[in-house]
N, C-alpha and C positions, 0 to 999 in steps of 0.2 A: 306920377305917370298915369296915362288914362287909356285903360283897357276897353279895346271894343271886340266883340262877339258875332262869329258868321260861320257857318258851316258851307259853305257855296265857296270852294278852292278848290280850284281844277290849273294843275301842275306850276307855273310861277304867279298863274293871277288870283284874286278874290274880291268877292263883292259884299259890301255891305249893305241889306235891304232895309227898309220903311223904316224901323224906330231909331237902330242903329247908323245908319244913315242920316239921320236926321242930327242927332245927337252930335255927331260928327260933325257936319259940314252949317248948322243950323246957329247949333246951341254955343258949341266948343269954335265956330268959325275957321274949319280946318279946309286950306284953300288946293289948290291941285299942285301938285310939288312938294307938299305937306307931308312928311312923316308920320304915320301911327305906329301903334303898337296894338296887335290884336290875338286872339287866341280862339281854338277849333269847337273847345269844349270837349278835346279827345286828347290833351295829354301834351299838347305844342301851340309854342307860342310863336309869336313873327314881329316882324321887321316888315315897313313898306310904305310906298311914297305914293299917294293919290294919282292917280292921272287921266280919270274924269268922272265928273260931277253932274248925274240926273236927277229927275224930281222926285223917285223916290230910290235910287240906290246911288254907291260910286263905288270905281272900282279901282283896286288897289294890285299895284306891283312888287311881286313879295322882293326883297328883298335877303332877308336874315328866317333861318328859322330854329331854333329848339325846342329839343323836348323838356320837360319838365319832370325834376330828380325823380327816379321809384320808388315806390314804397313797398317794402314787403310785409304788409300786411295790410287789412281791407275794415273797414266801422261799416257794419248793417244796424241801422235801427229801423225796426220796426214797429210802428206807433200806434194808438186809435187817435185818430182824428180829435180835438177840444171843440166843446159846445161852441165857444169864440172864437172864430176861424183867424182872428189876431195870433192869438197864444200859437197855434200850427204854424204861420207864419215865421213869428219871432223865431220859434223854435228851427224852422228848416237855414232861416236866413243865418243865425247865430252858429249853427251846427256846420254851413257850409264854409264860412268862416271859419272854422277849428279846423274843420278837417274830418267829411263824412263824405262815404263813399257811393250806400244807396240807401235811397229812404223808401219804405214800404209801408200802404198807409193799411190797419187792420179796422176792420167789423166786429168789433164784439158784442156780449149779449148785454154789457151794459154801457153801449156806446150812446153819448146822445147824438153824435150825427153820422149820419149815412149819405153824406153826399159830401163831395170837392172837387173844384174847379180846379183839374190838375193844371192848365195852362196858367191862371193864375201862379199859382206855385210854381211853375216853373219860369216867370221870370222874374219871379224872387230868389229862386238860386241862382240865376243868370246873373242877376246881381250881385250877387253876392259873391260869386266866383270872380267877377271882374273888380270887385269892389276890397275884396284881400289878394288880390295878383296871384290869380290861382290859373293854372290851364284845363284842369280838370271839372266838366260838372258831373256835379252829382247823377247818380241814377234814379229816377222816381219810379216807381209802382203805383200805380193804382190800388183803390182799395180794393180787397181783398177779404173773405170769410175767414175768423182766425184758423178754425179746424183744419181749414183748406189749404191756407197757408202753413204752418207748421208742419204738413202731413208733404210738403214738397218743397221743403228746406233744404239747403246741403252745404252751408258752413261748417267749416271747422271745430267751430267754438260756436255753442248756442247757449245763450240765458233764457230765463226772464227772471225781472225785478218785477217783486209783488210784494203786500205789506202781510204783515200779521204773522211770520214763521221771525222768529229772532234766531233759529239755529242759521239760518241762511249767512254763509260767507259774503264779505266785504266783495264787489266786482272787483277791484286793485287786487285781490288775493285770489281770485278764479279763474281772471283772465292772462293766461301767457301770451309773452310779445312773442312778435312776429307772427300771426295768425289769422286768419279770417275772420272773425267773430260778429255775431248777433246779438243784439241784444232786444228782447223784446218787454214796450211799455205798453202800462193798460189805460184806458178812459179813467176821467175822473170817479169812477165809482169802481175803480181797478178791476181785475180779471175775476170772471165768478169762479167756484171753487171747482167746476166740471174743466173750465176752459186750464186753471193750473193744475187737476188732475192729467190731461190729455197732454198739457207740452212736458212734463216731467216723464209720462208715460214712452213720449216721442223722444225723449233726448234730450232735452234741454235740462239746465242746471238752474237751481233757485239762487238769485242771488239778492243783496242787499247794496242799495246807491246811498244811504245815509243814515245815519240815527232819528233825523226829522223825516216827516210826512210833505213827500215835495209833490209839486202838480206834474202834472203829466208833464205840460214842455220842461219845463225843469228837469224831470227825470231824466227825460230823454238826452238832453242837453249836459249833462251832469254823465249819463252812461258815455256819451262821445267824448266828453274831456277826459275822463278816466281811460279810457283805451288807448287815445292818442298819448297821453300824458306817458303810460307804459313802454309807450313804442319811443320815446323821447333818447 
């Protein structure tokens, strides 16, 4: 089945603009009369039959709609940003995939990059939400100063996975189901020792995502299977 993606639904009609639009009536050769299937990106999905076609939208007659099962409980990862803006990617696209709720991109003191095209990134989740028949996207954050951000947190459950402490509990064994939870990953040359004095000071818990030394998306990626996996 092929999911398409529009926020523009005003009470039984909706439109879909320029890319998705295109995809639709272009790519896929979806004619007027034509059924899709599409979703708000807030939680519902629909049912609806084309019934006209312009050069850069068309618009669609809802027919069917639900919502999509809840979850009682929430995946926050919180990331720095990868020198290889691939690895970010992989990691957002993989992660929306599993089943992650928002992703917040962090500044550290030893991040190599300081800068992301959030739009990019965001219709790498778009795809990805429509690409595992999800109704829900992800929440994206902007980067953010880590201090700044940990100092105005308010999850349930806060981590971070850092290397070098081996008393640090397993994430499987710290984090309880059904909960809110964060997790926060560091840049490839992980959190300096001020920045995990300051979130342990804040609240957050040390934890451990492996016995190996994983990359950041990896961690990251590896902390969201772990939580969802809990909540199974």
């Amino acid at each position: 089945m092929n999911l398409f993606y529009t926020t523009d639904i005003q009470g039984e009609m909706a439109i879909l603009h320029e890319e998705e639009a295109r995809h639709c009536t272009q790519v896929l050769r979806k004619k007027i009369s034509d059924q899709i299937h599409f979703v708000d990106g807030k939680n519902t999905f629909y049912e609806g039959v084309i019934i006209e076609i312009g050069k850069k939208d068309c618009s669609i007659q809802i027919q069917q709609k639900r919502a999509e099962a809840p979850k009682d409980y929430r995946v926050h990862i919180a990331i720095a940003p990868t020198k290889n803006i691939d690895r970010l990617e992989w990691f957002a696209e993989k992660a929306t995939e599993i089943g992650i709720d928002e992703i917040s991109l962090l500044l550290c003191e030893h991040s190599e990059r300081k800068n992301i095209r959030l739009d990019r990134l965001e219709k790498i989740l778009i795809a990805a939400m429509k690409q595992s028949l999800k109704a829900t996207l992800p929440k994206l954050n902007d980067m953010i100063a880590f201090d700044q951000f940990i100092a105005q947190t308010a999850d349930e459950q806060r981590f971070i996975a850092y290397l070098g402490e081996l008393s640090n509990p397993h994430l499987k064994y710290a984090c309880p189901p059904k909960a809110n939870s964060l997790v926060l990953i560091g840049p490839e040359g992980d959190f300096s020792a001020q920045e995990i004095q300051n979130a342990l000071k804040t609240g957050f818990k040390g934890v451990s995502l492996s016995n190996s030394r994983l990359r950041t998306e990896t961690a990251g990626l590896v902390a969201c299977h772990i939580i969802n996996f809990l909540n199974e």
